[in-house]
N, C-alpha and C positions, 0 to 999 in steps of 0.2 A: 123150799125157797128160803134164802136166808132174810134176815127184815136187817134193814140198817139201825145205826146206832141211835136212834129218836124212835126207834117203832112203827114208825108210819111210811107209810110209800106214797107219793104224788103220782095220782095218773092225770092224764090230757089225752083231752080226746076234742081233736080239730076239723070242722065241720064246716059245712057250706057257709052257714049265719052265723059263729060264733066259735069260741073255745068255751070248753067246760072243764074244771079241773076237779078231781076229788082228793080226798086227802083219807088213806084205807088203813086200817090196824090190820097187827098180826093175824087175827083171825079173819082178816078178809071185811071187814062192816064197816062202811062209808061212814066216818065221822065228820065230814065236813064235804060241803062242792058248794060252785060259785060257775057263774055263767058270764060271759061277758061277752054281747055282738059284735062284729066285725063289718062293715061295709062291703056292699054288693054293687060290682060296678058293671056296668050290662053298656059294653063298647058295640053292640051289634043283635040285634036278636037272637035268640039260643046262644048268647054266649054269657059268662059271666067270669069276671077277673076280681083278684084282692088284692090289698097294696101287702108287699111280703113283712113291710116293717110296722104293720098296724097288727098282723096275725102275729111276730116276734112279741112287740108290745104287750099284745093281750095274753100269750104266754106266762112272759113275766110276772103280769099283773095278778092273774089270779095264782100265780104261784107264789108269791111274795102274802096273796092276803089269805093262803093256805099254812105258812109258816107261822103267819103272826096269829091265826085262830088257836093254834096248838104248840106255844114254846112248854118246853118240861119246866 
């Protein structure tokens, strides 16, 4: 795998209750993750819905507070 030009890769990983981002070095070792929940909206029993631009949102967010943990 090639690593990009800062060394680090962002992963996300988007989940029923939240986004979690990590922020991994070449060698693969989480140097940094942040959590951030997302609202659960229950229109009917056994169902559940998310608003699309509160999960965009919380993308950004913890990726924006993954760069600023680790500027070179």
């Amino acid at each position: 795998m090639l690593m990009p030009p800062s060394g680090y890769i962002l992963a996300i990983d988007q989940g029923t209750t939240g986004t979690t981002a990590l922020l991994v070095d070449g060698s693969g070792r989480v140097v940094w993750q942040a959590y951030q929940e997302i609202t659960q909206i229950y229109p009917q029993p056994g169902w559940v819905e998310h608003n699309p631009n509160e999960i965009f949102d919380s993308v950004m967010e913890t990726g924006r507070r993954a760069a600023r943990s680790h500027r070179d």
